[in-house]
N, C-alpha and C positions, 0 to 999 in steps of 0.2 A: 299644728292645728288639731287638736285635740277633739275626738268626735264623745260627744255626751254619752250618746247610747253604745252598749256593749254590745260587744260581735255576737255575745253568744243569744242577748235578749233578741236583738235583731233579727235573727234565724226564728227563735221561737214565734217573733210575732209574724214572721213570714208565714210561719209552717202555719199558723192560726188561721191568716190572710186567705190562704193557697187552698185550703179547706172550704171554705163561703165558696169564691170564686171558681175555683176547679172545678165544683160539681158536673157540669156540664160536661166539660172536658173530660172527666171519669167515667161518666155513661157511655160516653164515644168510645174511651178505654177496652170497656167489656163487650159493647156490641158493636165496635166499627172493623172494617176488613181490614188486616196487615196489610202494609204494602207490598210487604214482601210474597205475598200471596197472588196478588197478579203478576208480580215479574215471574214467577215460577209457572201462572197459567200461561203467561207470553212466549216463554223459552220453551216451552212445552206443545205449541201449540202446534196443528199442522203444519208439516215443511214447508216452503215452498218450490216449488221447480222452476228450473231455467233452461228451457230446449232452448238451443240454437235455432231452428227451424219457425218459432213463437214469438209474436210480440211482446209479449205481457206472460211475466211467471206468476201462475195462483199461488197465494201465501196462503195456507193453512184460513180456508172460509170456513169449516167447521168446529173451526177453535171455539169455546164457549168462554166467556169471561169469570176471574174471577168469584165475583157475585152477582147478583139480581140487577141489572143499573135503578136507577130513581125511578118511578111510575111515568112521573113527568116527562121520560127523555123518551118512551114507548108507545105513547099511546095517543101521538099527534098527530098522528099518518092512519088512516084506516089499512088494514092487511089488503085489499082487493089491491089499494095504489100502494104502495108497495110493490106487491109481487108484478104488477106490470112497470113500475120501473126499474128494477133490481136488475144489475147488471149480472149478466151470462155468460160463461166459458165459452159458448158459440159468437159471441161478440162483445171482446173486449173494449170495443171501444165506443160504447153506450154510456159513459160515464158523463154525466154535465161536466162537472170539476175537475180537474187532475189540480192536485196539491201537491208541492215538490216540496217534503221534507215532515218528516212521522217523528217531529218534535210536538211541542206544546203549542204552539202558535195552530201548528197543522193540525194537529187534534182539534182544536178549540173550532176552526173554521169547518172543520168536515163533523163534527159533534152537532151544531148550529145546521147545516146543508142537508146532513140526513137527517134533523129532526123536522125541518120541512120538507123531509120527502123528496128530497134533491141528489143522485146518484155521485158519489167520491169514489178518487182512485188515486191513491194515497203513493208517492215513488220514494224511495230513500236506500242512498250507495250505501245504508250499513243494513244488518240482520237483524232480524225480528229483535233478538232480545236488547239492541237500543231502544224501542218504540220511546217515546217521551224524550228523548234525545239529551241533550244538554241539562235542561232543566231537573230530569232525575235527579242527579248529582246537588242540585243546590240546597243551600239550608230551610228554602220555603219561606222564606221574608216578604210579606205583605204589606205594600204601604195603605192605609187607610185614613182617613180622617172624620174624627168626632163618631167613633164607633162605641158598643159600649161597654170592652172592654176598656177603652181609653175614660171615659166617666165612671167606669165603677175605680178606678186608681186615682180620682181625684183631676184629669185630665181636661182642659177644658180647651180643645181645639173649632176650628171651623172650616168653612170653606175661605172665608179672606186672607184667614193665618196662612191655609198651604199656599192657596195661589199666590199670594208675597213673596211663599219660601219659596215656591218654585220657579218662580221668575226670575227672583234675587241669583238663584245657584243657577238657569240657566243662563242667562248673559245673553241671549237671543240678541245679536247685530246683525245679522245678514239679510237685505229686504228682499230678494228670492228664495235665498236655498233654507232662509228660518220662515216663511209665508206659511206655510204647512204647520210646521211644528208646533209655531207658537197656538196656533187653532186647537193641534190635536195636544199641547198643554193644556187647555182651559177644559179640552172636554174628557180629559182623562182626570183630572183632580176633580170635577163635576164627578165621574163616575165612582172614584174612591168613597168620594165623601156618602154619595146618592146610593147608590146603586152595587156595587162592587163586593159588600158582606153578604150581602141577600142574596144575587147573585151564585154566589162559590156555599152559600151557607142550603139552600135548594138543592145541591149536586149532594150536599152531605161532606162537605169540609167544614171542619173547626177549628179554630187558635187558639193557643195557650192562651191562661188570662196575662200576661205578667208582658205588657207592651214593652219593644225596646225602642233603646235614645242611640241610634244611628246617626252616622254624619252630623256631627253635633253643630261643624261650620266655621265661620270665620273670625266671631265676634260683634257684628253688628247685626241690628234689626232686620233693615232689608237686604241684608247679604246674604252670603250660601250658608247653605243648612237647616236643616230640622229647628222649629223653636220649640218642639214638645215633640216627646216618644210617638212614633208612629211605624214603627217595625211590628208587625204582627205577625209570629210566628207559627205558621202551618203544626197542628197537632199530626205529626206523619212526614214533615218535610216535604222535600222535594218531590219523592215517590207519590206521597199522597196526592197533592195539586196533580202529579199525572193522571192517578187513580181514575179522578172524578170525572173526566173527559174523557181516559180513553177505553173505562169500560162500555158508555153507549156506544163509543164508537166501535168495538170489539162486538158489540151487539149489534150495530147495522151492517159488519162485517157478516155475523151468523144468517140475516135477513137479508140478504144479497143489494142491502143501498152502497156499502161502501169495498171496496178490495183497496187490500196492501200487495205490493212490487217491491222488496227488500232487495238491496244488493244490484238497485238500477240508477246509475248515475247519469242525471240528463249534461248534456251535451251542448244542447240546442235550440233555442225556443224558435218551434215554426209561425211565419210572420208570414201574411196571407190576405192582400192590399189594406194594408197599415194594419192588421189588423192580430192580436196571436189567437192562433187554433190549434195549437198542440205543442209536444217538446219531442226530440229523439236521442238518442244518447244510448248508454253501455250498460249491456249486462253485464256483473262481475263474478268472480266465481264464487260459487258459494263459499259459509264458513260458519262454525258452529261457534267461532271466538264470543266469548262473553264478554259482556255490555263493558263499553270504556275503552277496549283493547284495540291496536291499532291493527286494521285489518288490510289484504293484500288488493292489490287494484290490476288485478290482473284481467285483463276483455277477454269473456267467453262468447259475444253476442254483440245484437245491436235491437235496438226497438226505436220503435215510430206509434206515436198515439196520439189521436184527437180528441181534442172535448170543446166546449159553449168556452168556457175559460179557463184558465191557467192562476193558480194564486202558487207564489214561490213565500215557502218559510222553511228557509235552507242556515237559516244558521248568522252569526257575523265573520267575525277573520279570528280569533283567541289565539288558535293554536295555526296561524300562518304567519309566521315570526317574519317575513319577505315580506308580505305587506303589513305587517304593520311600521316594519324600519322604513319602508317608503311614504310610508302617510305620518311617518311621528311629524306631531308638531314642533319641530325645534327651536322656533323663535317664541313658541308661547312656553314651552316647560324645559326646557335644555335636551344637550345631544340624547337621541333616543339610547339604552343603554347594550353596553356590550354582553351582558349577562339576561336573559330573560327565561324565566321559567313560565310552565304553561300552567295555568288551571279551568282549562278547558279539555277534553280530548281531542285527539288529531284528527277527528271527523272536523271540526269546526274551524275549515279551510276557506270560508268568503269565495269557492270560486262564481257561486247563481251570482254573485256580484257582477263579474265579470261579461257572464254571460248575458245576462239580461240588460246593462248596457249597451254590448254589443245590438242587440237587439232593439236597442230604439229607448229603451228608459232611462232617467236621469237619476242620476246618483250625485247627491249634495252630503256638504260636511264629513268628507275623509278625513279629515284633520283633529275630529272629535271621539277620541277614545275611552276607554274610563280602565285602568289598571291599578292595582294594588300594590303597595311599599311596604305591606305587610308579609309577604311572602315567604315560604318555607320550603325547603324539597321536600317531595315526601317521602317516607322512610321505607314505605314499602308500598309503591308505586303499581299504579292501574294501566295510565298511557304513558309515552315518551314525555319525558322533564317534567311528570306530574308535581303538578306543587296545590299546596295548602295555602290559604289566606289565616291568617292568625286574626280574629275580631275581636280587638280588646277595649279593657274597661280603661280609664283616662291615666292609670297610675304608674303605669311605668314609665321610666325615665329615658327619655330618646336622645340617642348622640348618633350625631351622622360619620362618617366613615373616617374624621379626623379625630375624634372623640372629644367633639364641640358640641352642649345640649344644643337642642334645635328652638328656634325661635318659636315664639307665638305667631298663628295658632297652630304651630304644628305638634299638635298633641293627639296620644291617641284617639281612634277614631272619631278628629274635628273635622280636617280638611286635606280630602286626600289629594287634589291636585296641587295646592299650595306647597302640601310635604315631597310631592313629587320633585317639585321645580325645586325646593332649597333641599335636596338630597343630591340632585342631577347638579347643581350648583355648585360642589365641590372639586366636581370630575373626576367622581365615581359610581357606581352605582348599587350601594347598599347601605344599609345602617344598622345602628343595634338599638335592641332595646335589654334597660339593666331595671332589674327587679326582685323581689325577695318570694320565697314558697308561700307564704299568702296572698300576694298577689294573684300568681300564678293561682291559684285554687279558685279564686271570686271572678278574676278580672276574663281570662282567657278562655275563649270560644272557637273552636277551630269551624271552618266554611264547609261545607259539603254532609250530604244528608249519611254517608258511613261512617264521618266522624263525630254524631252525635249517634248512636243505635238506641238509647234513651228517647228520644223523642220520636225518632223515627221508627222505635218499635212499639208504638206509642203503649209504654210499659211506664206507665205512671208511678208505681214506688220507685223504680230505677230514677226517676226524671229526679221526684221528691227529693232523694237521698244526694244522686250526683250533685243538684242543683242548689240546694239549701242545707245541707251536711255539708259536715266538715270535709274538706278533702279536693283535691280536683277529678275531675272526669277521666273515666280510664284513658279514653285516646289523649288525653291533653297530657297524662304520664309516661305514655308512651313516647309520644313526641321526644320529651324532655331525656328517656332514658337512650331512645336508640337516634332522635335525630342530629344530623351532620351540622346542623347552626345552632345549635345548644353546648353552655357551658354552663356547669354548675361544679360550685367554689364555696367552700367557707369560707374563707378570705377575700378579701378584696383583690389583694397581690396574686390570688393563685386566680383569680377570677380574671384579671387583663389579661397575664399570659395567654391563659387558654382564650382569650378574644384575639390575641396575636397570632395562636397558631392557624387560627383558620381566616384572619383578615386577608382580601383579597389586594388590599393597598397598604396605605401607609402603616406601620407602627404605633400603637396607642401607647403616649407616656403615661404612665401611671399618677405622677403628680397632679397631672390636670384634670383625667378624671373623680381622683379622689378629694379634690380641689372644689369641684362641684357637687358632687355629693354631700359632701359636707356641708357646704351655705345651701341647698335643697334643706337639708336635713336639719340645720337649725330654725328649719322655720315651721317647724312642726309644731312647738312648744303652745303655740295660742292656735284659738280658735280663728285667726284670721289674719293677714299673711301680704304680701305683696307680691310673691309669687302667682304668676295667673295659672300657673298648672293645679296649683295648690287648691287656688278658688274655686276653679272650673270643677276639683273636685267636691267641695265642700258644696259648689252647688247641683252637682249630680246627688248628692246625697241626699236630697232635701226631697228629692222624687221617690217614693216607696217601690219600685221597681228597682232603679239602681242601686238602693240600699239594700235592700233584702239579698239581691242575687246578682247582683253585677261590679260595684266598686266595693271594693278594699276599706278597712278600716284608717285612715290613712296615721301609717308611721314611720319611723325613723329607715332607711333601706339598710343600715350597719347595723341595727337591731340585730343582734344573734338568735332573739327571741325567737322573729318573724324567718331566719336562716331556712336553707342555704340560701346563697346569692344564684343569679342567675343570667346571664347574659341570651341575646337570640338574635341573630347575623340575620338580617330583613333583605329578602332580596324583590327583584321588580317582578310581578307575577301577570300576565298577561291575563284579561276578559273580556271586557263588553265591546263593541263597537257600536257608538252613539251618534253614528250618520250615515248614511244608506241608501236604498231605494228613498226616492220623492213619491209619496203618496197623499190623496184625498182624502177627507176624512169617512169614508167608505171602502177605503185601505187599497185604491183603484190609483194604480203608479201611473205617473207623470212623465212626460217628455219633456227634454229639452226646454221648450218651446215654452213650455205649460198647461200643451191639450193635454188631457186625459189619453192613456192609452189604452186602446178596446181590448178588452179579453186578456189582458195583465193586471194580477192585484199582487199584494204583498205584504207582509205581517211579520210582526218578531224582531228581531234583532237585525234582519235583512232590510229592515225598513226604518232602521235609525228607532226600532220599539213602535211606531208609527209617522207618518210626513216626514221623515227621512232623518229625525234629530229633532224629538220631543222633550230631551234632558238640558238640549241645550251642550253647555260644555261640561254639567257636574251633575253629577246625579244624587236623590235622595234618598237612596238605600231603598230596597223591598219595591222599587218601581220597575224590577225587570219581569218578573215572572208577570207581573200586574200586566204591563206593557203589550207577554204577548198575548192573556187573555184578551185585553180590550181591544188590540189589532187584528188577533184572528175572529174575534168576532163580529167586529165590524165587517171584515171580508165576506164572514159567515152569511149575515144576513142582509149583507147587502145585495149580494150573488142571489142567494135563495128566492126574495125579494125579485129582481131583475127579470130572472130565470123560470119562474110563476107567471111573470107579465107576458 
């Protein structure tokens, strides 16, 4: 399948393209705050203390924030109200809100609380320098629809296209535990579409122009997945989406509406006729471990604290490998697997799960996960079994762990639950993928905001060069040079071996992979093909995004040209949990029963993203970080709201 235009013009018209469009994005360049500039104001900021003797340890109130926050986030509240309701060392426990968990979702909901003037007290078992929690880490993927960087790419989505797609990929059957969901479905793509850029674009975030084609899907209309790029990448990543919430919040810290409690693990939610009015649980000892690192749980203490309400944005299960082998669904994807890597930190343990059931709220759709078969170890590791997600372009060749291509549609990033279930199929749990150094250079994107420092430093010629230059990205060479599920072979022959020495099962015969290879590879010659991996290439191409900077020229994989070969042993990499607390769409969790529980709300990941499982069973990339801005701010100003009356 012979592509018309040349690799090399193609870059040129990129670099042309990237010029119009980037502008924007280059002014942000020169004048926006590094990220990395607040994590340093953060780890820097005053300590906090933990007497044993104290409820509540002060974190560092006079820390000042990176930069100035937005005008908008300062100047809602007159100073008089304020400083009468600013919480006091003399009384801890003057706070409306306690927020369990100085993640993203918690940001977002005490961001919204103190900007109407509403007193937070923020509790989280890890040290200051997690603040932003999980999401730090990610690559900052924004689902959006009908934005315009999506129209200036030629882009023509809506709100009917998503809402199809996101119905189609959730599969909502459940008439109780999906009643939630399906609502805080329609009003979350409502928000993407509506509301959602202007929003985060006000705070002073901005996204690359160059939309990505996520979860491509299954092959029908109204089935799973994306029908048009809708991955918007954060200029800054992960850190940046923290940026922008948690410097006001860092600012109502200096103005006494909000305090951080780092290193206090709740226990407890106090339940006070039906009703919650506080949490109690463990001081831990302190620790200066940097962000990621898995820290000690050792009880120096105990605390008890009241407030009006309680909102828990604590996290999902990632990195509790116990419960997730209890909740795999086995009859929907096969045996959960014997091998799991984390790419999560070990902070992201689902126990407010536990505990907040115990407490009287209902928790629907355990069964509903979302993990990657893309998976790597990492080579030079943050937390325990940290692993990598590899996010590739359509072109590598996938054989599952007997060295059988994989069926349609499981091709790179279409359908990751489908590839789930015919990898676990075999009764094993990995695969490979075989590919040539051009590939690798266009196709491969590793997950996590360190493994892009290009973007995330948002160092625009670096981005230029890595991104649209020849060459791959340094960490995606690293990978290849030092990591433990890479081979790389001139041969084909020297290329099995080394897939043999580190297969964790059966023996791959050489003849049947190169068996395949070969009828792949004859069908290169035209522009059109019966192969569907083939197509599905030729039709990502046709998108000026994936041409430019994502899919491969497609050619022959024996090509010496296109050499060396490369093999990469995919293991199952543990993330999201997409069912959770039951929540209203005022992010106000749910009993049993279906009343409303008073004075519990919930947000994040802890709440299935919102109403306990708004993805359904399959998600569409770029909707997690979305997820907890929309859920914690629903809490936000629902509370604030309530809380005013």
């Amino acid at each position: 399948m012979t592509d018309p235009t040349s690799e090399s013009a193609t870059r040129a018209a990129a670099g042309d393209k990237l010029e119009v469009i980037e502008a924007d994005t280059a002014a942000e360049a020169t004048t926006g705050t590094e990220p990395t500039a607040d994590v340093a104001a953060a780890e820097t900021a005053a300590a906090e203390t933990a007497a044993a003797e104290t409820e509540v340890a002060a974190a560092g109130s006079d820390a000042a924030p990176a930069s100035a926050p937005d005008a908008a986030t300062t100047e809602t509240i007159p100073e008089a109200a304020v400083a009468a309701a600013a919480i006091t060392d003399a009384d801890a426990d003057t706070a409306d809100v306690i927020v369990i968990g100085a993640g993203l979702a918690g940001l977002v909901a005490a961001y919204e609380l103190t900007k109407a003037g509403r007193t937070v007290h923020l509790l989280d078992q890890e040290n200051r320098a997690n603040l932003g929690g999980q999401a730090f880490w990610s690559l900052g993927g924004l689902f959006m629809v009908d934005s315009p960087e999506q129209r200036r790419l030629g882009i023509k989505d809506s709100y009917d296209l998503a809402i199809q797609d996101w119905f189609g990929s959730a599969g909502f059957d459940r008439d109780d535990e999906d009643h939630w969901a399906r609502q805080w479905a329609t009003a979350y793509v409502r928000f993407a579409t509506a509301e959602k850029r202007d929003y985060l674009r006000a705070l002073g975030l901005r996204v690359t122009p160059l939309v990505g084609w996520a979860e491509r899907g299954g092959g029908l209309a109204d089935g799973h997945g994306n029908s048009v790029p809708r991955f918007h990448l954060t200029w800054g990543t992960g850190p940046e989406v923290v940026r922008v919430f948690a410097e006001p919040v860092l600012d109502a810290e200096r103005r006494g509406l909000a305090r951080f409690s780092f290193r206090h693990r709740v226990d407890d939610l106090i339940v006070e006729d039906g009703a919650v009015v506080g949490v109690a649980g463990s001081v831990l000892e302190d620790t200066d471990a940097e962000r990621g690192v898995a820290t000690s749980r050792t009880v120096v203490g105990e605390f008890r604290l009241r407030a009006r309400a309680v909102v828990v944005t604590s996290g999902g299960i990632g990195h509790n490998h116990e419960l997730i082998r209890r909740n795999w669904p086995t009859d929907r994807l096969g045996p959960c697997p014997r091998t799991l890597i984390s790419g999560v930190p070990a902070h992201v343990d689902g126990r407010m799960l536990g505990i907040a059931e115990r407490a009287g709220g209902a928790i629907v759709n355990r069964d509903r996960m979302w993990h990657y078969t893309e998976g790597i170890n990492n080579w030079n590791p943050i937390w325990p079994d940290h692993a990598i997600r590899i996010i590739p372009g359509p072109s590598s060749l996938w054989l599952d762990a007997n060295g059988l291509r994989m069926p349609a549609p499981c091709f790179p990033g279409f359908d990751t639950n489908t590839t789930m279930k015919a990898i676990l199929a075999t009764g094993y749990d990995y695969s490979w993928f075989v590919l040539t150094q051009s590939i690798i250079e266009k196709e491969f994107a590793l997950s996590g905001s360190e493994q892009n420092p290009d973007i995330t430093g948002k160092d625009l010629g670096l981005t230029l060069r890595s991104r649209v230059a020849k060459g791959a990205p340094g960490p995606v060479e690293a990978f290849k040079r030092h990591g433990v599920d890479f081979v790389v072979a001139d041969s084909l022959r020297e290329l099995v071996d080394g897939m043999n020495k580190i297969a964790r099962g059966p023996e791959l015969d050489y003849g049947t992979v190169e068996r395949q290879i070969i009828a792949r590879d004859r069908e290169i010659g035209n522009k059109y093909s019966k192969d569907s991996q083939l197509m599905a290439i030729t039709n990502a191409r046709r998108y000026f995004g994936d041409k430019a900077g994502r899919v491969a020229t497609p050619h022959r994989l024996l090509d010496p040209a296109h050499g060396p070969l490369i093999a990469v042993r995919l293991n199952i990499l543990t993330r999201k949990t997409l069912g959770g607390l039951q929540t209203d769409l005022d992010s106000q969790v749910v009993r049993p029963d279906g009343s409303r529980f008073p004075g519990l709300y919930a947000a994040g990941e802890v709440a299935g993203f919102g109403g306990g499982g708004v993805h359904g069973y399959n998600a569409l990339e770029g909707t997690f970080l979305g997820g907890c801005i929309f859920s914690g701010r629903a809490a936000g100003r629902a509370l604030a709201a309530r809380l005013s009356s």
